[in-house]
C-alpha positions in Angstrom: 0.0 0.0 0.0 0.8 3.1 -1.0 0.6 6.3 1.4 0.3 10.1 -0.6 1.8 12.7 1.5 -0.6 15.8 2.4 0.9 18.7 -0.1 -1.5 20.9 1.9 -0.5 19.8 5.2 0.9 22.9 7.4 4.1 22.2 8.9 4.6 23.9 12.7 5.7 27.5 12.7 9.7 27.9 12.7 10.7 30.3 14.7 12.2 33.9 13.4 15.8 33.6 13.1 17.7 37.3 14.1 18.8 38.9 11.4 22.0 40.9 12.3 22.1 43.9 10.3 25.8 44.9 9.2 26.4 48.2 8.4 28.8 47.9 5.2 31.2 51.0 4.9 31.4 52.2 1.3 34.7 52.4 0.3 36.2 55.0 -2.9 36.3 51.7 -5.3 32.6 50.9 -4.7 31.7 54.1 -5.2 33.2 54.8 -8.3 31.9 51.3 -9.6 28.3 52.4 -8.6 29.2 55.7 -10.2 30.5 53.5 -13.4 27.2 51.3 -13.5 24.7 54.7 -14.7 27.2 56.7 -16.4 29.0 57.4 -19.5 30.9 60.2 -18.0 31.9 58.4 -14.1 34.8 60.8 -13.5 32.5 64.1 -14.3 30.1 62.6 -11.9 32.0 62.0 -9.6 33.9 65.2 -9.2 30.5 66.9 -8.8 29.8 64.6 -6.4 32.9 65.4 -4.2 32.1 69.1 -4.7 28.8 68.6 -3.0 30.3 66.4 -0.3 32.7 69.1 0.2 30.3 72.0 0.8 27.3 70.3 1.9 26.0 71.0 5.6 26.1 69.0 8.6 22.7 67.4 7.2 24.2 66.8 4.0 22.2 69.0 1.6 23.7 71.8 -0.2 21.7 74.0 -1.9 19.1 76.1 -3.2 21.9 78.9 -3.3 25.6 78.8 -2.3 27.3 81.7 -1.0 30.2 82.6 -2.7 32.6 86.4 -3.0 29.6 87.2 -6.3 27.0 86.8 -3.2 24.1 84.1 -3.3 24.4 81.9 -6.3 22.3 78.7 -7.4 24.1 75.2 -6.6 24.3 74.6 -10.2 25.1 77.5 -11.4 28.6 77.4 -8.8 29.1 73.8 -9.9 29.5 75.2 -13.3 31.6 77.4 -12.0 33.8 75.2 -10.5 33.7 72.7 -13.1 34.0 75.3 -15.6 38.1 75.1 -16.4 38.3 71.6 -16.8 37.0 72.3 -20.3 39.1 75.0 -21.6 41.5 73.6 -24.1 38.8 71.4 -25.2 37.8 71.7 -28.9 34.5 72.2 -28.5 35.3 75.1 -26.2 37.4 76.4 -28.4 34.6 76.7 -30.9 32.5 78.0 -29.0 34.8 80.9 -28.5 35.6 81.5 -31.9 31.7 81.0 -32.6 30.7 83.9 -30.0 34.1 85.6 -30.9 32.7 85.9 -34.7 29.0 87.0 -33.7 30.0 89.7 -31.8 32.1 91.0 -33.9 29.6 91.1 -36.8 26.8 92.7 -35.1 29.3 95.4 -33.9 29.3 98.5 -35.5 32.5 100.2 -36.9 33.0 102.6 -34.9 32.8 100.1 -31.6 35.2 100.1 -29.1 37.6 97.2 -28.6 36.9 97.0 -24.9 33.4 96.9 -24.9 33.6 94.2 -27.6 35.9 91.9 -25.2 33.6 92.6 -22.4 30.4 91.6 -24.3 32.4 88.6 -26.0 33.4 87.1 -22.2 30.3 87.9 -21.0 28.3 85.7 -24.1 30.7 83.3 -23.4 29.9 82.8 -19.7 26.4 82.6 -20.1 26.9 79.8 -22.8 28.8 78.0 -20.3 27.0 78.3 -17.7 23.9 77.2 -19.8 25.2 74.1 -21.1 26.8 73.9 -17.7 23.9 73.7 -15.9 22.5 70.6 -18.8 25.9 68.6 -17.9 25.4 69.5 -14.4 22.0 67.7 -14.1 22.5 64.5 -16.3 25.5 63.8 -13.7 23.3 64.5 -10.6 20.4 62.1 -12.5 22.8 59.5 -12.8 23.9 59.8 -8.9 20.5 60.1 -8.3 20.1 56.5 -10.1 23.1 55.2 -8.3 21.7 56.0 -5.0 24.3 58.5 -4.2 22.4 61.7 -3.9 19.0 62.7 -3.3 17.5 65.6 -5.2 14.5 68.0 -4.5 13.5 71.4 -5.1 12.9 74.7 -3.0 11.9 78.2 -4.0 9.7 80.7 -4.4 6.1 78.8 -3.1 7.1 75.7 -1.2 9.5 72.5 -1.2 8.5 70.8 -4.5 9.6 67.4 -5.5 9.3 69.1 -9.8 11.0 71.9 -10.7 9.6 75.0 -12.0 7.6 78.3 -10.7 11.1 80.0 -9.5 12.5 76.7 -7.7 15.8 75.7 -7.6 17.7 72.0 -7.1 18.5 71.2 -3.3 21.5 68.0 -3.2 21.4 65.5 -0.4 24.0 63.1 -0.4 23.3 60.0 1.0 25.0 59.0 4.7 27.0 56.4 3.7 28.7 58.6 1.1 29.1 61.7 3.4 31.3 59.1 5.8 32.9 57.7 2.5 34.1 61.0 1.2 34.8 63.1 4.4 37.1 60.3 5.5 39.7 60.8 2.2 
């Protein structure tokens, strides 16, 4: 004879094993391969990421406005700043001189004076950095954001927001484990 074993049959209650939860320190390795993971452009992101670390507050956030010797400027705005000479003998910057260089001097008049044109030529040039600055500056704090890194929110002229817009301006968080990480080196 034959005996079928109850699949149904309930078997007693184990009891809960205690999970230990281990606090695993992040190390400058693992964060640049987390960095590497979401990225095309891992050392860009990461040096904005150290540049938040670096001025962040004791909560970790950094941001709507830094202040800085100009007075109160927006976070990305300075991280353009900062970021700003790493691309100066780069081709494309280059072009983008010559580009600006050439526009200003054909919508000048003849009689225009050579200062003024310098001054309006650096000036252009500033702005277009700081515009496509600001476009670099956010695909590297997306990717962070998608490596778990940072934290991202917006704060301005209403209330908090989690979407931008209506006079608000980005707000960084980095995350605990990478405030020990990078205040440590």
């Amino acid at each position: 004879m034959f005996y079928q074993a109850d699949l149904f049959e309930q078997s007693p209650p184990s009891a809960p094993r205690a999970v230990k939860l281990v606090k695993v320190s992040l190390k400058i390795p693992d964060l640049v391969d987390r960095i590497a993971a979401v990225t095309r452009r891992p050392r860009y992101a990461l040096l904005v990421l150290e540049l938040i670390a670096r001025e962040a507050g004791p909560d970790g956030s950094l941001g709507p406005h830094v202040h800085t010797e100009e007075g109160r400027v927006p976070v990305r705005d300075w991280l353009c700043q900062a970021l700003a000479p790493l691309a100066k003998r780069d081709c494309r910057r280059m072009a983008l001189v010559e580009a600006v260089r050439t526009e200003v001097m054909a919508a000048a008049g003849e009689g225009s004076d050579a200062a003024d044109l310098e001054r309006t030529c650096v000036a252009e040039i500033q702005n277009r950095i700081i515009r496509s600055g600001r476009t670099s500056i956010s695909r590297a704090v997306s990717d962070l954001v998608k490596a778990g890194l940072l934290r991202r929110h917006y704060q301005g002229y209403r209330v908090d927001h989690p979407n931008r817009g209506a006079q608000r301006e980005a707000v960084y968080t980095i995350t605990s484990e990478v405030r020990q990480t990078l205040r440590r080196h």
